[in-house]
Each structure stands twice: as structure tokens, then as C-alpha cells.
Residue frames as qw, qx, qy, qz and C-alpha x, y, z in Angstrom:
[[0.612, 0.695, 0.376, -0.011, 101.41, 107.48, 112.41],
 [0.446, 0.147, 0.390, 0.792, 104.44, 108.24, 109.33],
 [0.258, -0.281, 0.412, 0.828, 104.37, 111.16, 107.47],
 [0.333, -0.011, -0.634, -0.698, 102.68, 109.71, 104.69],
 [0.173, -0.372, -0.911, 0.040, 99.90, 108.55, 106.29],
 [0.073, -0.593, -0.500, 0.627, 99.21, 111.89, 107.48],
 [0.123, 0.333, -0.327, -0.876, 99.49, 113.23, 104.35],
 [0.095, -0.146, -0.976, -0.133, 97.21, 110.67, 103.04],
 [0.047, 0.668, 0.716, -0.197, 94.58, 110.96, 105.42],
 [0.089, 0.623, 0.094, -0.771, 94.73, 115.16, 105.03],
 [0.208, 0.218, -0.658, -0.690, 94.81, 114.54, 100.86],
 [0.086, -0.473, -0.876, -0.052, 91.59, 112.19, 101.57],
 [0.037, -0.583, -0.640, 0.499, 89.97, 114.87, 103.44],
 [0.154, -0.464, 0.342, 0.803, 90.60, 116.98, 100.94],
 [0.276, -0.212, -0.820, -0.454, 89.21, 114.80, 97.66],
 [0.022, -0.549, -0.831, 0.085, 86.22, 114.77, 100.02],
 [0.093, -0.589, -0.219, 0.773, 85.61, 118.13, 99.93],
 [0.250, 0.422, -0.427, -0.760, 86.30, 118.64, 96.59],
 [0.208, 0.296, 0.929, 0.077, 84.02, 115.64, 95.71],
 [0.338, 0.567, 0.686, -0.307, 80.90, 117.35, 95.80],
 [0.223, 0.761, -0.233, -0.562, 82.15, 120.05, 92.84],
 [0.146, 0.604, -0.706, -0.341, 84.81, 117.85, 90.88],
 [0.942, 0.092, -0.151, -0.287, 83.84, 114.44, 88.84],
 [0.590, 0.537, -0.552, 0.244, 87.23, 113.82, 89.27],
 [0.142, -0.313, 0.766, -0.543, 88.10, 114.05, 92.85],
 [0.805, 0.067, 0.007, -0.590, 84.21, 111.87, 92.97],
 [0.809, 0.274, -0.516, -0.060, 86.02, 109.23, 90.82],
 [0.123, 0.525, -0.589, 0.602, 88.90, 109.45, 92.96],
 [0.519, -0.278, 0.473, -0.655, 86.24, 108.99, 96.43],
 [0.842, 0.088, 0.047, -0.531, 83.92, 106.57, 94.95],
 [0.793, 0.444, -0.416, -0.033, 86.51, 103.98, 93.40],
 [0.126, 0.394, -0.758, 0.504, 88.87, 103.76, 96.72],
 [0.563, -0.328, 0.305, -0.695, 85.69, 103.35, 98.58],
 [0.882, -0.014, 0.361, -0.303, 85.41, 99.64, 100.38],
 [0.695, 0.526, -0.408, -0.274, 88.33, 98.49, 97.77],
 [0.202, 0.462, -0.856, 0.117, 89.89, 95.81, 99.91],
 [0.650, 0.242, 0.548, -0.468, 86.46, 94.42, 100.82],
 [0.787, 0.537, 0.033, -0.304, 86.03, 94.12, 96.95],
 [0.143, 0.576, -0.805, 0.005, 89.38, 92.91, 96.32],
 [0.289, -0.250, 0.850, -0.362, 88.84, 90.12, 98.95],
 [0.710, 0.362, 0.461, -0.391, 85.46, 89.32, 97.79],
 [0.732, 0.601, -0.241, -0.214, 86.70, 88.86, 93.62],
 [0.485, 0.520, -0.701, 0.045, 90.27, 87.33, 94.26],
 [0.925, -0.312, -0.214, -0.029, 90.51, 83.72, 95.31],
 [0.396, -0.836, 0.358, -0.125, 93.05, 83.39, 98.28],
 [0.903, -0.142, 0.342, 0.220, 94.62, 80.33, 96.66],
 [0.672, 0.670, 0.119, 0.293, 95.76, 81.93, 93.78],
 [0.578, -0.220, 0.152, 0.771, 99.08, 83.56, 93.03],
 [0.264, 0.872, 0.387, 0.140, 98.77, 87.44, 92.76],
 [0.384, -0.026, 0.078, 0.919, 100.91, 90.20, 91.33],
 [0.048, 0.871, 0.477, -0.104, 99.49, 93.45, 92.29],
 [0.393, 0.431, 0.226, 0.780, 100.40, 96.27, 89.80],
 [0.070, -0.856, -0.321, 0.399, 99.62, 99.85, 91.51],
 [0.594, 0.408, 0.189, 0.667, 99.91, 102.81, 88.83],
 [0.395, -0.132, 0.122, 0.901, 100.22, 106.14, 89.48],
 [0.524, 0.604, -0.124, -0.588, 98.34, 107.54, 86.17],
 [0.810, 0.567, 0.055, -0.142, 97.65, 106.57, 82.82],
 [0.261, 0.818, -0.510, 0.049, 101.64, 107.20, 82.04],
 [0.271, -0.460, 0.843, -0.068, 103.31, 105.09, 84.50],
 [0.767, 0.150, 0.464, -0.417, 100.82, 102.43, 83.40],
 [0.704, 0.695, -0.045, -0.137, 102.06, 102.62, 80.25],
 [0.029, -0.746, 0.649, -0.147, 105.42, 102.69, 81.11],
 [0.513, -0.257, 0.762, -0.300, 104.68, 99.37, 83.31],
 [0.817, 0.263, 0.245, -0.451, 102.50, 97.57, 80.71],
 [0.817, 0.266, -0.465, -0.217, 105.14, 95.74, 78.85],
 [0.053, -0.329, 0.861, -0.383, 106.26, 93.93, 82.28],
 [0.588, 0.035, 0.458, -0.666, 103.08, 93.38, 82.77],
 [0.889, 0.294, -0.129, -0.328, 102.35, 91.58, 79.56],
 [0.278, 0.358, -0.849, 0.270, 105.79, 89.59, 79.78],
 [0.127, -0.290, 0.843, -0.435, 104.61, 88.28, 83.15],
 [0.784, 0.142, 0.421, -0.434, 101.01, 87.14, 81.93],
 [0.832, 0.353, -0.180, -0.388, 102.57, 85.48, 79.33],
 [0.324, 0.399, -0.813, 0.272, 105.26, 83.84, 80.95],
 [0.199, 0.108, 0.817, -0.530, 103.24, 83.28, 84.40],
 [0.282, -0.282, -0.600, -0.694, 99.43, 82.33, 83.02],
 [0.540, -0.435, -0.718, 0.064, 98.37, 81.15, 85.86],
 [0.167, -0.221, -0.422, 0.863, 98.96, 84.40, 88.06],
 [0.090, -0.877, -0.471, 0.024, 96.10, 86.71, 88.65],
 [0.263, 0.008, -0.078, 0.962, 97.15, 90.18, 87.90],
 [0.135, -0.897, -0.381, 0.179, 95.28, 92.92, 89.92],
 [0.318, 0.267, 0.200, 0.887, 96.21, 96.27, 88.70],
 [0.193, -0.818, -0.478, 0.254, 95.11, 98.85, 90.59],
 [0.274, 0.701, 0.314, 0.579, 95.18, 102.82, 90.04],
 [0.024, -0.509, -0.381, 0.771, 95.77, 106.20, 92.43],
 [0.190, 0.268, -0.245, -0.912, 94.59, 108.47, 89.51],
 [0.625, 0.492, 0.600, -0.082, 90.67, 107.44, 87.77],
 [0.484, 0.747, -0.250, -0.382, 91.52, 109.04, 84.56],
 [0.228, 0.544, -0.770, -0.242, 93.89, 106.33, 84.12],
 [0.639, 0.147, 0.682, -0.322, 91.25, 103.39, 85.43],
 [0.714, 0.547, 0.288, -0.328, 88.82, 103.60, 82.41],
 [0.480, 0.720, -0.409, -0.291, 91.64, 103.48, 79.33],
 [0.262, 0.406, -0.873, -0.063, 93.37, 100.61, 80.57],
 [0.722, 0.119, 0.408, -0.547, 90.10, 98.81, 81.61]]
């Protein structure tokens, strides 16, 4: 197991802790929870997907005119856009 994985898991265990106080670190629990089950279960495996991971709200922004370039050049792809931070989920919903 890397590095980052151990950090990872120890920053999970963490957010769980602080779950039961913080709405945030909640979001944070509740939104990771089961998300490549739900992935699997919404995006069809034939399709052609570009998966966007942001950061936060910022990099998102940063990232969002590539993003719109490539749905309007590629319609037919399936962008998935996916978050670490939930404050930055719900604005670019």
C-alpha cells in the first residue's frame, strides 16, 4: 500500500469522526459512500466517458471551459464530473 493510500484511508478515518459534528465532513462521508456502485449503475458501458475529478469549486472553474469545449465538440461523450470537496458539488450541479 503507497503513501497516498495510507494517507487516504487515515484522512477517511478521520472525516468519519468528524462526521458526526461537521455537515461538511457528513457531505464529504455520505456522497463518496457506494460511488462506483452508483456510477456503474447510471453510466452505460457502451458509451464514451470523460471523467472530470475537481478538487473544489475553484479548480472546477478553472476546468469548466475545457469542459464545455469538449461537450461541444464531442456531443456524444458522457461527461461524469466528479468532486473531492461537497461545497463545490451543489454550485456546479
Amino acid at each position: 500500500m503507497g503513501i497516498y493510500n495510507i494517507g487516504m484511508w487515515l484522512y477517511e478515518q478521520g472525516v468519519a469522526l468528524a462526521a458526526h459534528r461537521n455537515t461538511k465532513a457528513r457531505q464529504w462521508r455520505d456522497g463518496r459512500r457506494d460511488i462506483f456502485k452508483r456510477m456503474a449503475e447510471t453510466i452505460d458501458p457502451s458509451a464514451t466517458v470523460v471523467w472530470v475529478h475537481a478538487a473544489s469549486l475553484g479548480e472546477f472553474e478553472q476546468g469548466r471551459p475545457m469542459i464545455e469545449k469538449l461537450r461541444a465538440d464531442h456531443p456524444e461523450y458522457r461527461v461524469v464530473l466528479t468532486f473531492f470537496s461537497p461545497s463545490g458539488y451543489r454550485p456546479a450541479r
